[in-house]
Each structure stands twice: as C-alpha cells, then as structure tokens.
N, C-alpha and C positions, 0 to 999 in steps of 0.2 A: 537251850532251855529244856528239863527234864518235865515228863508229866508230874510230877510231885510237886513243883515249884507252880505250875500251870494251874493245878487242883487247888495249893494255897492261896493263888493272887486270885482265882475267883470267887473262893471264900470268902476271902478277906473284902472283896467287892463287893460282899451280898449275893453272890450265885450259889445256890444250891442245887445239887444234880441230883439223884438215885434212879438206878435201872433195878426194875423188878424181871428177876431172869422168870422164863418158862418152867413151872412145875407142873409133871404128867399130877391129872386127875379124873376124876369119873368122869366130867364133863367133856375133856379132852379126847378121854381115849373114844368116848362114845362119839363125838365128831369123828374121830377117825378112824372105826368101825364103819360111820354112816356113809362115809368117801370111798371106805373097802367095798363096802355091799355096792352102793352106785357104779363103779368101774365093772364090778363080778356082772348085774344086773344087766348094766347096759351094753356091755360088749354082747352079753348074750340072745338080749333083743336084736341085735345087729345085725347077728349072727342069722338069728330066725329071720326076719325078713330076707335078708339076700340070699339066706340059700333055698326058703320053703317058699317064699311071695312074689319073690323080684330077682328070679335066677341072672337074669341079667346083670345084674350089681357085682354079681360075686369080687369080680377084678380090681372094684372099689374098696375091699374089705381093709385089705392092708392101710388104704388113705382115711377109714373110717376108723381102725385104731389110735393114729398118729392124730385125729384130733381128740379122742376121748382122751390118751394121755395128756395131752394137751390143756383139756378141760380140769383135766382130774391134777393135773401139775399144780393150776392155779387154783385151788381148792382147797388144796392142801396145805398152801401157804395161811390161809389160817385159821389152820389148827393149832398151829404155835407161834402164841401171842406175848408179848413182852411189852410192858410197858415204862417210860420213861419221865418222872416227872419234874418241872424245871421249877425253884423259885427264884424272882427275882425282882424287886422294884416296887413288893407287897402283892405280886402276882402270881398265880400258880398255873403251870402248862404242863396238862397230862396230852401225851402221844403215845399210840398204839402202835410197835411195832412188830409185823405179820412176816415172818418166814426169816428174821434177821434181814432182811431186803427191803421191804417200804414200809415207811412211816408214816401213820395217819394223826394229824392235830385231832383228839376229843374235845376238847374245852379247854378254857382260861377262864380260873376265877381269881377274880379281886377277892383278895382276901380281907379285904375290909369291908365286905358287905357278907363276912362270914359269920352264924351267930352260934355256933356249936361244933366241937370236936371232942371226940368221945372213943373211947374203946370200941371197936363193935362186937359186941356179945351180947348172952341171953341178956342181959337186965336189960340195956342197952339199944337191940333192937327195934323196940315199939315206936323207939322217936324217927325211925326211917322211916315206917308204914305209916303215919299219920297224914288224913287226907288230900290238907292243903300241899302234903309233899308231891309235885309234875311230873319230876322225872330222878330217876335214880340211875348215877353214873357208876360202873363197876370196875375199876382199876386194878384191879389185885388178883396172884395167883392163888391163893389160897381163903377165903372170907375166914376161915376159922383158925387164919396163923394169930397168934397172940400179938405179932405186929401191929394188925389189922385196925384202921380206924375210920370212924367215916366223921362226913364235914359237911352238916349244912350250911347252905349260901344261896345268895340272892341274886337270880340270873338278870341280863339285863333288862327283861322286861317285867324284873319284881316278881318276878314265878319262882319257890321255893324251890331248892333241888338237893339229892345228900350224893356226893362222890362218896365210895368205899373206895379205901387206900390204903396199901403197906405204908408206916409210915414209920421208920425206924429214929433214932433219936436226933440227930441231923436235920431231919425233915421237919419232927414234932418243936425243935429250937429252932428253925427258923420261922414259922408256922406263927409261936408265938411271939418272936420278935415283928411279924407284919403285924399282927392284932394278939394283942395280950389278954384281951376280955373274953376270947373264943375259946382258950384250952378248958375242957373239962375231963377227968376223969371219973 
C-alpha cells in the first residue's frame, strides 16, 4: 500500500493532517542569536574563572565545554519549531514539534464548543485581545501569512481561549464539517 492510498483512506475517514514546516523569522533568528551570545558568554565566564579564580580547575575546562555544548545543543532544539495539526472525530490536536525530534501535545479542542473562525488580520484582531479571552495559543509560523486564522473555543473549564493557525483549505473544510456555525470570514 502506497502513501497516496494511506492519505486517501484517512480522508475519507474524517482524518485530516497539515504540518506547518519551520519559517526563519525575526523571532527565530533572535532566539538564535540569544543561544549564540549564551555559548560566546558563558564559555567565556568559564574561561575567567578557571584561569584568573580557580587556577586549579584549568584541567576541567575541556569537561566544562562538553557540557555547555551540551546545554547549548538542547537549546537549540527549539528554535525550530513545526507544528502539526490533527482533525479527527469533531476534534482538533495541535503538537509542537522542536528540532524535527520531539513532539509536544499543545492542546485538543472540541470543536464544538468552537464559537468563531476568522481570518487573522487588522480588522480581525480585536476579537483576540478582548478580556474575558485566558489564554492565546500560537500555532503558526508566520501570524501575517494570509493562511493565518484564529479560533475561539471553550476550554474544559469554560475559560475562553483563541488558538492562531495556518489553516489552509483542507483544514478550514474540515473545521466546518465539525461545526458549521463556527466559520466566519
């Protein structure tokens, strides 16, 4: 059995998939500017201590590298972020994957306790920042790809919250096949 066939039986089941790849941005590159200077930084404190404070250490320096790489390895995982979002059963599962290596679950919203999907842009934005909104989930590599939409919903404990999402037309037609009352543009 071929992926093609694999993709259409889950379709056809009501699975819907979309991976949003990693796009470099200000945000990114400045995380990974902020991991450059840390490594330059802190090796250099290292540096100063063992050789001006604590002559004794010197012979540790090398074992003192091997864990700032170390540190600095997993640090870096993420920087680059990808996220994966699953529909399936009127349910939606966004996961964060960090370095292409681990997968973090975000959230699972019922989408029937969704009461708005909307473009996100200027007009558009105000309905995120309104107070009773808890908590704002960020799913997307870009907020200002014309993809981009976000989706109020009603967390289990009845606390408003708006996930921002790539949600290209796959995502947005299955979106409304769980709740038809929810699309707005």
């Amino acid at each position: 059995m071929d992926f093609n066939s694999i993709y259409q039986n889950q379709s056809s089941m009501g699975i819907v998939e979309h991976l949003v790849p990693y796009k470099k941005s200000a945000s990114s590159m400045i995380k990974a500017l902020g991991v450059a200077i840390s490594a330059i930084v802190l090796s250099a404190l290292c540096v100063y201590l063992c050789v001006f404070l604590f002559p004794g250490l010197v012979s540790l320096l090398p074992l003192i590298f091997v864990g700032i790489c170390m540190i600095l390895w997993y640090m870096w995982r993420y920087v680059k972020v990808e996220y994966e979002y699953s529909i399936f059963s009127g349910e939606l599962d966004v996961d964060a994957i960090f370095g292409q290596r681990q997968r973090k679950d975000i959230l699972t919203v019922d989408l029937k306790k969704a009461s708005k999907l909307a473009r996100y842009d200027q007009q558009n934005i105000p309905f995120t920042k309104t107070p009773d909104i808890k908590k704002t989930y960020v799913a997307t590599s870009d907020p200002a790809s014309e993809d981009t939409y976000f989706l109020i919903f009603q967390s289990e404990g009845n606390e408003k919250n708006v996930l921002i999402l790539d949600a290209p037309e796959k995502v947005l037609k299955a979106i409304r096949q769980s709740n038809p009352s929810v699309f707005r543009v």
